[in-house]
C-alpha positions as CSV (number, residue, x, y, z in Angstrom):
1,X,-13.4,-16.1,18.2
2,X,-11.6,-16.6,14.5
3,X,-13.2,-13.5,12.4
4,X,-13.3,-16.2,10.0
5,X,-16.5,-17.9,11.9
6,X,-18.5,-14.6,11.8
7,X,-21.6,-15.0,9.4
8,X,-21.6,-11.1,9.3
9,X,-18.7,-8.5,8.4
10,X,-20.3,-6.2,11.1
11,X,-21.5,-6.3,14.5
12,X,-24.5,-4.6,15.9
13,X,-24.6,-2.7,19.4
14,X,-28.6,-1.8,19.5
15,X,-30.1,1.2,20.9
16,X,-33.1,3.1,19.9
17,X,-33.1,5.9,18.0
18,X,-36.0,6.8,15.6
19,X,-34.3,9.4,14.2
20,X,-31.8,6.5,12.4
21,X,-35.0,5.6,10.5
22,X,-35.4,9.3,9.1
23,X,-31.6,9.5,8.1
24,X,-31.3,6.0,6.2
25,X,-34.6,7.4,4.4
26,X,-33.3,10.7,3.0
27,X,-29.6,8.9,2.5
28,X,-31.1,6.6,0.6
29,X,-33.5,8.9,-1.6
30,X,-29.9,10.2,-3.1
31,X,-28.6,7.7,-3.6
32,X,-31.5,6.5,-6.1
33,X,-30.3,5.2,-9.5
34,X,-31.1,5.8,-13.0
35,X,-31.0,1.7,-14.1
36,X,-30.4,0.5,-10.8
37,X,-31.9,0.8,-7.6
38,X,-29.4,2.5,-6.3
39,X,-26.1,4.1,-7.9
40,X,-22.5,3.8,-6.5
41,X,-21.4,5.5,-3.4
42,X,-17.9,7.4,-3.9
43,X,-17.8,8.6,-0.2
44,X,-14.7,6.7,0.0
45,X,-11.2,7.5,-1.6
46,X,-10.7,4.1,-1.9
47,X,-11.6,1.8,-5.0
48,X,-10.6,-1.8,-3.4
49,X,-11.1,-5.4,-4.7
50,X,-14.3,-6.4,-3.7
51,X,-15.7,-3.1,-2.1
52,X,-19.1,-2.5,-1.4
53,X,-19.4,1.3,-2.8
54,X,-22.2,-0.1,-5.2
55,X,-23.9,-2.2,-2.7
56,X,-24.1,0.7,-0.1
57,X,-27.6,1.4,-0.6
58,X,-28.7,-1.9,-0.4
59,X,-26.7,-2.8,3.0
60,X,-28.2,0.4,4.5
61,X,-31.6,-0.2,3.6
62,X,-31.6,-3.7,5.1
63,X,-29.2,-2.1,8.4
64,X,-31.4,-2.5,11.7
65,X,-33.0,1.0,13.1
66,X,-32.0,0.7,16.4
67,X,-28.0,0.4,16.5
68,X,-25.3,3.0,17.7
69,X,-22.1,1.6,16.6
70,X,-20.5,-0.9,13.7
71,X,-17.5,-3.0,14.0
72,X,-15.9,-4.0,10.7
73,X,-13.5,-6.6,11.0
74,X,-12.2,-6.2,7.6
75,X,-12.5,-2.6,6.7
76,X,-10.6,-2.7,3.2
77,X,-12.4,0.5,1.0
78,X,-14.4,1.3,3.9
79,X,-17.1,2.3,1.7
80,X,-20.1,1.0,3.3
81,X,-18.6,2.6,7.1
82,X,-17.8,5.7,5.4
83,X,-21.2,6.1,4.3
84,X,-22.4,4.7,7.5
85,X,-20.1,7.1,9.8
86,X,-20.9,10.2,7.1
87,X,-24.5,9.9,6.3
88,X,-25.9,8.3,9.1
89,X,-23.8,9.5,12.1
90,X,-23.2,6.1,13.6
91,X,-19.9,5.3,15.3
92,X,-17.7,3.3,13.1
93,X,-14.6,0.8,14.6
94,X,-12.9,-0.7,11.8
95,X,-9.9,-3.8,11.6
96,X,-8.1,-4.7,8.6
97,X,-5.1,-7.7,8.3
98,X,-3.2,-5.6,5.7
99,X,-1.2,-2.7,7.5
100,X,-0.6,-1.0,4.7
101,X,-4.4,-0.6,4.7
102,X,-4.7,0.3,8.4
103,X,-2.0,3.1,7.9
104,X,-3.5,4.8,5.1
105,X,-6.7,5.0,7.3
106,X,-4.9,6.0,10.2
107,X,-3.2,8.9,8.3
108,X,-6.3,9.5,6.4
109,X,-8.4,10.4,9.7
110,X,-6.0,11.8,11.5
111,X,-3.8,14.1,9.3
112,X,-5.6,14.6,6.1
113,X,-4.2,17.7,5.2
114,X,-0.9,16.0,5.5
115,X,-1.6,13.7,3.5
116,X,-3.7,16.1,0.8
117,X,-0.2,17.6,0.8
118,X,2.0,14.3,-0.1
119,X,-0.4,13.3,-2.8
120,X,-0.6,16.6,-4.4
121,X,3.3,16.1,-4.9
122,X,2.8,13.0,-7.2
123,X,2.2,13.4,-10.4
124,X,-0.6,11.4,-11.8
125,X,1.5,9.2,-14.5
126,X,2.2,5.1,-15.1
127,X,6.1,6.1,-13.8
128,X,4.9,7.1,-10.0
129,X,1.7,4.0,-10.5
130,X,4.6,1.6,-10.4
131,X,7.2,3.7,-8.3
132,X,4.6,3.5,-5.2
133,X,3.7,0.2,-6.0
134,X,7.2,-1.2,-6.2
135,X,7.8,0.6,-3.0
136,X,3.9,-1.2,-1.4
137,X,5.7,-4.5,-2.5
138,X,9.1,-4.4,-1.1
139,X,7.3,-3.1,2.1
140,X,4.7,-6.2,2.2
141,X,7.4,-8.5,1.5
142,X,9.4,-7.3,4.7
143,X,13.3,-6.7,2.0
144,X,15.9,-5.0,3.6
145,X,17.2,-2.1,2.5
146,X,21.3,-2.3,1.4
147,X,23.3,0.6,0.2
148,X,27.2,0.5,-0.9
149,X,29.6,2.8,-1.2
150,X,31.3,2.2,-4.6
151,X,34.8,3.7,-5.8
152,X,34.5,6.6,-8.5
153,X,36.1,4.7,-10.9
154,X,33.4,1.3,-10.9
155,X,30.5,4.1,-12.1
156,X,30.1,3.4,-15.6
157,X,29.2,-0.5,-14.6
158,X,26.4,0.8,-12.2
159,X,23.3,1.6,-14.6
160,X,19.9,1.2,-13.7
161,X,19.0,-2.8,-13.0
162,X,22.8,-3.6,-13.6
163,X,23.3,-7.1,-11.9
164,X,26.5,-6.7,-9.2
165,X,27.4,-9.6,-7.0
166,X,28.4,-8.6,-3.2
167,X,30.6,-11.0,-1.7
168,X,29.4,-13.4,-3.7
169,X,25.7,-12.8,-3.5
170,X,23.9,-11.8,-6.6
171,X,21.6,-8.3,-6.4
172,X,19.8,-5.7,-8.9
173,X,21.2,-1.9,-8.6
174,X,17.8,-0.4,-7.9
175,X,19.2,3.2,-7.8
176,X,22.8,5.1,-7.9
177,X,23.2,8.4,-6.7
178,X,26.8,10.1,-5.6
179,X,28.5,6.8,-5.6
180,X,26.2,5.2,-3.4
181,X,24.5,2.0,-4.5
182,X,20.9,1.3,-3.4
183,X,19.5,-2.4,-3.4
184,X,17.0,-4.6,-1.7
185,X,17.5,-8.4,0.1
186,X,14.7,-10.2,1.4
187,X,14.5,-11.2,4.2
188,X,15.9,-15.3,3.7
189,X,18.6,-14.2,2.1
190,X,19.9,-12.0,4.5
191,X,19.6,-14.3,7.5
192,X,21.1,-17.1,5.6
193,X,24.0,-15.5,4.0
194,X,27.3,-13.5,5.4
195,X,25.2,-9.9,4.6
196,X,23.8,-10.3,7.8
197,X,27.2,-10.4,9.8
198,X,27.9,-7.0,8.4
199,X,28.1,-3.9,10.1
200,X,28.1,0.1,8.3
201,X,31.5,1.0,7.1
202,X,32.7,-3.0,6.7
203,X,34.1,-3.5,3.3
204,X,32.7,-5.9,1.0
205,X,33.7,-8.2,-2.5
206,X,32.4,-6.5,-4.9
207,X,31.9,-8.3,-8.7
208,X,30.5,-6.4,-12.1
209,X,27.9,-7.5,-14.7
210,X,30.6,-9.4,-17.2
211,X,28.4,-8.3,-20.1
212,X,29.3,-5.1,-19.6
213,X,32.8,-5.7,-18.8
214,X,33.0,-7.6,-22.6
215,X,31.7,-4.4,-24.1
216,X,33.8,-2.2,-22.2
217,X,36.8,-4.3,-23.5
218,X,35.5,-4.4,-27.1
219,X,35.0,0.0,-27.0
220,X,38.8,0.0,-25.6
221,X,39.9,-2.6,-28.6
222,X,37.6,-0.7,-31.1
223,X,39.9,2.7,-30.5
């Protein structure tokens, strides 16, 4: 069956269990609000586009007595199984499309002191927001990873989003470190261009920004 025909996100394996009625019942008597009925639930680490952290109370509340495990077919913030899985001890099986997603999960359940120690290397800034998510993007859009080997001499034309053709094909420098040139092709263009008949070590044509080349040849003229 398409998960797009399910009526439900979740699916219900029923057993009794009267002590599932006493758990929802103090769970719930926490998570009382002030203005609302009931206040956000930050079990998860997780803030996702259309979450259900502030509709966790509610869901529970109307969740039959008498189940023993959940299947989520689209997991995203996983804040209405983390709350089911933590504060109600009720198995939890959870899919997700994305698997970006699926891999944070994965690493979250399974090595989350690893990962505690990865994130407690970032710093918490706008530079490594769009570093990570820059890195999120290339991954979801499948680009291949190039690096070149430049000559000592063509450094001063390799600057940060400096454009450089390579044999012909137009590419952004997205990094240059000890004369190796880091860029990105996606996918189309490398299978319908000559990028994809190379091998490591081949030598390419290699063609500079011709802005920069002007300037060069204006500072030379200037002295």
């Amino acid at each position: 069956m398409s998960i797009g025909e399910l009526k439900l996100n979740f699916l219900f394996d029923e057993i009794d269990d009267s002590n599932l009625t006493y758990k929802k019942k103090v769970f719930l008597k926490t998570l009382k609000g002030d203005k609302l009925l009931y206040k956000r639930y930050t079990g998860s680490p997780l803030r996702y586009a259309g979450g259900k952290s502030w509709a966790v109370g509610y869901i529970i509340e109307n969740l039959p007595n008498n189940i023993k495990r959940i299947v989520s077919p689209f997991i995203g913030g996983a804040s209405f199984e983390v709350a089911v899985a933590k504060e109600l001890d009720i198995s939890v099986l959870g899919f997700d499309i994305f698997d970006i997603l699926v891999n944070y999960w994965q690493i979250q359940i399974k090595e989350p002191e690893n990962l505690y120690l990865e994130l407690k290397q970032l710093k918490p800034n706008h530079e490594t927001y769009y570093q990570i998510k820059d890195i999120l993007k290339k991954h979801w859009k499948k680009e291949i990873k190039l690096e070149i080997e430049f000559a000592k001499r063509f450094e001063k034309y390799l600057y940060p989003k400096a454009s450089v053709a390579i044999d012909g094909i137009s590419f952004t420098l997205q990094n240059f470190e000890n004369n190796i040139g880091f860029f990105t092709i996606i996918p189309y263009t490398y299978k319908n261009t000559t990028i994809s008949l190379k091998k490591r070590g081949d030598l390419v044509n290699v063609e500079f920004d011709v802005l920069a080349k002007i300037v060069e040849n204006l500072i030379k003229g200037g002295k």
